[in-house]
Every structure is written in C-alpha cells, then in structure tokens.
C-alpha positions in Angstrom: 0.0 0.0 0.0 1.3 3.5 -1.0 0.8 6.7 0.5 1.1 10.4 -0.4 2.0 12.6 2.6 1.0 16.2 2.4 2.4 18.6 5.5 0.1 21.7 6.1 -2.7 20.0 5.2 -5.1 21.2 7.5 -6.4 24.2 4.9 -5.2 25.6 1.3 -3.2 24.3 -1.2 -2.7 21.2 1.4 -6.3 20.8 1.8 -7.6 20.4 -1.7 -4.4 19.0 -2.7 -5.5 16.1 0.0 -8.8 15.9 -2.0 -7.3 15.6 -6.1 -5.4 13.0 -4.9 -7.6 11.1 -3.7 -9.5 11.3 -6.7 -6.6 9.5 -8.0 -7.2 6.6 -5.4 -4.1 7.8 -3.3 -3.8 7.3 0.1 -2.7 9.6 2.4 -0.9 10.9 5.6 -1.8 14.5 5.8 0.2 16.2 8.7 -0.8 20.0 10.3 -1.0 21.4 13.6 -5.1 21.3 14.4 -6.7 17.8 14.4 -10.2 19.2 14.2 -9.5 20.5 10.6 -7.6 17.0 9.5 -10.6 15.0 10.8 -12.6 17.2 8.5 -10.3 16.2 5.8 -10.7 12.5 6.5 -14.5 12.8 6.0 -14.3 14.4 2.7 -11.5 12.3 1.3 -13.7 8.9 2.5 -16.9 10.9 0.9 -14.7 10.8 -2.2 -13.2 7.0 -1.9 -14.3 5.3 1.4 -11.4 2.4 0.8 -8.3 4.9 0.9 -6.8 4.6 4.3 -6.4 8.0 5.7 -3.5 8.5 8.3 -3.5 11.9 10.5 -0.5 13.3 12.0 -0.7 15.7 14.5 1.9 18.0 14.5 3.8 21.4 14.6 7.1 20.9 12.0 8.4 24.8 13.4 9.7 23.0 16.2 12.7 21.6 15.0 12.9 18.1 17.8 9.4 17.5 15.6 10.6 17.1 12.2 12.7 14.1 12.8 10.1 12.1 14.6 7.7 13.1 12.5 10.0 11.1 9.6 10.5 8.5 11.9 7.0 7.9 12.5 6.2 7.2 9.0 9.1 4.7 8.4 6.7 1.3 8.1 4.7 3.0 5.3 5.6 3.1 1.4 5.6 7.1 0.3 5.0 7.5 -3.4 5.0 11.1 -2.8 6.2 13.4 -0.6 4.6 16.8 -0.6 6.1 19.5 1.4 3.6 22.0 1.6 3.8 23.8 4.8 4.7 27.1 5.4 3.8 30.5 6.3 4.7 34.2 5.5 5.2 37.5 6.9 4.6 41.1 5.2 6.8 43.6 7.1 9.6 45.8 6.7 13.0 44.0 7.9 13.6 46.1 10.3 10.5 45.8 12.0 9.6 43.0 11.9 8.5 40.4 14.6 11.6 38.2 15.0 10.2 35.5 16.8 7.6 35.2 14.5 10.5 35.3 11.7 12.7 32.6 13.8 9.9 30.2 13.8 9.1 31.0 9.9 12.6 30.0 9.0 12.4 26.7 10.9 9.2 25.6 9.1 9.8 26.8 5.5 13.3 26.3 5.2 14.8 24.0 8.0 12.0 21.5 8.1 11.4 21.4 4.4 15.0 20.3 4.0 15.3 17.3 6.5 12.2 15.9 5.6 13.6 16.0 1.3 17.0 14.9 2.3 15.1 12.0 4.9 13.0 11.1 1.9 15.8 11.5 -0.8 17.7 9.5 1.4 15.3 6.5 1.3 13.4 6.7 -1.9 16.1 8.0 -4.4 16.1 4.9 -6.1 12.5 3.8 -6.1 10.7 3.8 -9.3 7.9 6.3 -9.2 8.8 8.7 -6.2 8.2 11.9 -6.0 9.1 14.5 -3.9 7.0 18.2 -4.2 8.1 21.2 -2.1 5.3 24.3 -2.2 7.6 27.3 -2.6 5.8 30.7 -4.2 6.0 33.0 -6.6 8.0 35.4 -4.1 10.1 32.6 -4.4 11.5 34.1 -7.8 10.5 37.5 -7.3 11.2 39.9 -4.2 7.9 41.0 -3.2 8.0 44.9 -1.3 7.7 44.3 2.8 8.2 40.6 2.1 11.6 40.8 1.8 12.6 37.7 4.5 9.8 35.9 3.4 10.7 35.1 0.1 14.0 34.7 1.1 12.5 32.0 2.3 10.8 30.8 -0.6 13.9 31.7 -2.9 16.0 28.9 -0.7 13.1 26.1 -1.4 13.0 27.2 -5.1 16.6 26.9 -5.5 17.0 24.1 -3.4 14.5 21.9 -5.1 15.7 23.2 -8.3 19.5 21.7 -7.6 18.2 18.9 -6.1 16.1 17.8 -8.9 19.1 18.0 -11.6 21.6 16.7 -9.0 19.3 13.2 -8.9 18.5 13.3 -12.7 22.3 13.9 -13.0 22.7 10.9 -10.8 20.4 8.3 -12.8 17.8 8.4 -9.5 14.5 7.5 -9.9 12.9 10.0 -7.9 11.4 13.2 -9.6 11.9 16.2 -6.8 9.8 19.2 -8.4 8.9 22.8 -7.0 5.2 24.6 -7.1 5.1 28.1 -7.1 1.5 29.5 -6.3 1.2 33.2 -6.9 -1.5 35.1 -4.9 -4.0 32.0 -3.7 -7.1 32.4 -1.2 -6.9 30.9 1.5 -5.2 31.6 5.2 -1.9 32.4 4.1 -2.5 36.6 4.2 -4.2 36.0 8.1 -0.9 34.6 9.5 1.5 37.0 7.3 -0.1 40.1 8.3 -1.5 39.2 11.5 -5.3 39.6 10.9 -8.2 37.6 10.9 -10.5 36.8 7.5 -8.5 39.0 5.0 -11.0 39.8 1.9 -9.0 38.6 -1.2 -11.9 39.7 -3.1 -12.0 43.5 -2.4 -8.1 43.6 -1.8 -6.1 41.5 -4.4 -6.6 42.2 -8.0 -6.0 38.8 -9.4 -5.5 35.6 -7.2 -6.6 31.8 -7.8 -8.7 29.6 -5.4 -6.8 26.9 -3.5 -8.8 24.7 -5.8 -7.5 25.7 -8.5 -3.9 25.2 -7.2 -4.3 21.8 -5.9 -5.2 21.0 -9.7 -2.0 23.0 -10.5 -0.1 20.5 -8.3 -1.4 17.8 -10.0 -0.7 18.9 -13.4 3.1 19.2 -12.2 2.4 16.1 -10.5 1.6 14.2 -14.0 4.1 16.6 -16.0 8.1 15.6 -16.9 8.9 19.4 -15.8 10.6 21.0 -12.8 8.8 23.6 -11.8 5.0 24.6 -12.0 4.9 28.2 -11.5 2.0 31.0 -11.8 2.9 33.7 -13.9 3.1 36.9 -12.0 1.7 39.7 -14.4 -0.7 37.0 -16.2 -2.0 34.6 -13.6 -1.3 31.6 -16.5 0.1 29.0 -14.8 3.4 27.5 -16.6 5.4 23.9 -16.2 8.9 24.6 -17.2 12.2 23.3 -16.8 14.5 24.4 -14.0 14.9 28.4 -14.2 17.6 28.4 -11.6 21.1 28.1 -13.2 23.1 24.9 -12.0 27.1 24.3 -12.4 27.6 21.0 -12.7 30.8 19.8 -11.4 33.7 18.8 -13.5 35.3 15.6 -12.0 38.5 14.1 -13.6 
C-alpha cells in the first residue's frame, strides 16, 4: 500500500491538494497542527473514496525536535509522494519585523522542508515512481516589497529543489523532486503573514486563484516531466517549465 503525505494539510493548497489526490485513489498521511480540521479532511477524502486509508498526524514541524520524529514515525509505510507544503509568510519591513515570529518561519519553510527531502531522498532516491514536491511561491522568484525575508524563504526552497532535482536526474535516480510556485492564492496564508483575521482577497487582491485551482495546479506538475509549476506573476497563467535556476555541474576528472 502506498501513501502520499502532504504537511500543512489542514487548509489551502494542502487541503484540496488532499482531495485531487484522492481522486486519483491515493492514500494519504496528511500532517498540520489542528486535528479538528484534518478529521474534517478525512471525512471528505472517505466521501470521495471510502477504501483509501487516511492516516493523521498531529503535528507542529516549526519546532525543529518534531521534524525528525515526525519522519520517523512514517518509516513502516511506502511514500509515493512526498509533498512539502507547509509554510507561512510575513509582510513587514526588515527592520521591523517580529523576529520570533520570523525565527519560527525559517524553521518551518526552510529547515524542516530540508530534513524531511533529504530524509526522503535519502530513502526513496532509487525507487521507481517517487516523487518529492516542495510548495515554494512566486515570491520565491520574485522579491515582493515588505516581504523581503519571506521570500527569502521561498527563494531557498525554489533553488534548493531546483539543484536537487538535476543533481538526482544527474545521478540516474529514480525520484522526480519538483517545486510549485503559487502566486497570490485564497486561502489563510494573508491571516498569518499580516496578522489579521479573515483577509477579503476579493476587495483587496486584483488577481489571485482559489486553493482549488492550485491543488489541480499540483497535479498537473504532478503528471508533467517538468521542474517547476509556477504561476505567472503579471498574467495569472500557470506555466510547467524546466528548471529556471542556473546549476554548475561539477567537473570531476
């Protein structure tokens, strides 16, 4: 039996993403902090397909003793994929921002992010079929104004999953490791990056996609032989593409 884990799957991307996979007769671990909203997710992934076998983990991946056990407590299951979706931002100006808040945003989108691909790499990289998806952004090619640390952030996962996808094509691996880059999407992300509560994408945000949308996004990458999915920034057309990032491959006599 093989499962597709999704972290941050409690709304968003990771949330609908949880659902078009299942339509696909995947089953799933789907990780996040708040078990009330991954119960929810159960229901509608067994209203969907009742036989996929639904696994929750409860758990918050910005605290960094989490992450390994985490792994570790998925080690007698067979991941087809690995989808590394959570993360959060933060729209201030560097100097002001709230550095707690920053600390605990570099843990999740960039420290955890790379364990659990290089735990995953480390145990998949030659099994047929694997892949590994990390949820960077659009701000994770473009610097966005008072969002500077933010997509630094997102600039790391882009580039990291970039280099890591040609290092184990370069290598003859099996695995496939590919990067998503969403621009604007509805759903919870602008709450927890600007602090607020029930942000109106609507009146606010010229253009944006649903989360809907995004999670079929994620499966189009999912079924392409490209890199990177990304969401053009001026016309909202979403793109599969080959790595953008430039990568020196080393010369070894």
């Amino acid at each position: 039996m093989k499962y597709t884990v999704i972290t941050g799957a409690s709304s968003g991307i990771g949330y609908e993403s949880a659902l078009v996979f299942a339509a696909r007769g995947k089953n799933l671990v789907i990780a996040a902090r708040r078990t009330e909203q991954l119960e929810q997710l159960k229901k509608d992934v067994h209203d969907i397909n009742a036989d996929l076998d639904v696994i929750i983990r409860e758990v918050d991946l910005s605290i960094s003793e989490n992450v390994y056990d985490f792994y570790e407590s998925l080690k007698d299951l067979d991941i087809e994929t690995f989808i590394n979706n959570a993360g959060f931002g933060n729209f201030a100006a560097v100097g002001e921002q709230k550095l707690p808040k920053i600390e605990s945003m570099l843990r999740l989108n960039n420290e955890a992010l790379t364990i659990l691909s290089s735990l995953y790499a480390r145990d998949y990289a030659e099994v047929e079929g694997t892949q590994l998806i990390n949820v960077s952004s659009g701000g994770g090619y473009t610097i966005v104004a008072d969002a500077v640390t933010y997509c630094a952030t997102k600039f790391f996962v882009s580039a990291f999953t970039e280099g890591m996808a040609q290092e184990l094509e370069e290598k003859g691996a099996k695995m496939k490791a590919k990067v998503l880059a969403p621009a604007a999407t509805e759903t919870e992300f602008a709450d927890r990056s600007m602090d607020t509560e029930n942000f109106d994408y609507q009146g606010n945000i010229p253009q944006f996609h649903t989360a809907k949308e995004m999670a079929r996004f994620m499966l189009d990458l999912y079924d392409s032989d490209k890199v990177v999915g990304i969401v053009d920034g001026e016309t909202y057309e979403f793109q599969l593409k080959d790595p953008i990032y430039p990568y020196a491959r080393r010369t070894r006599k």
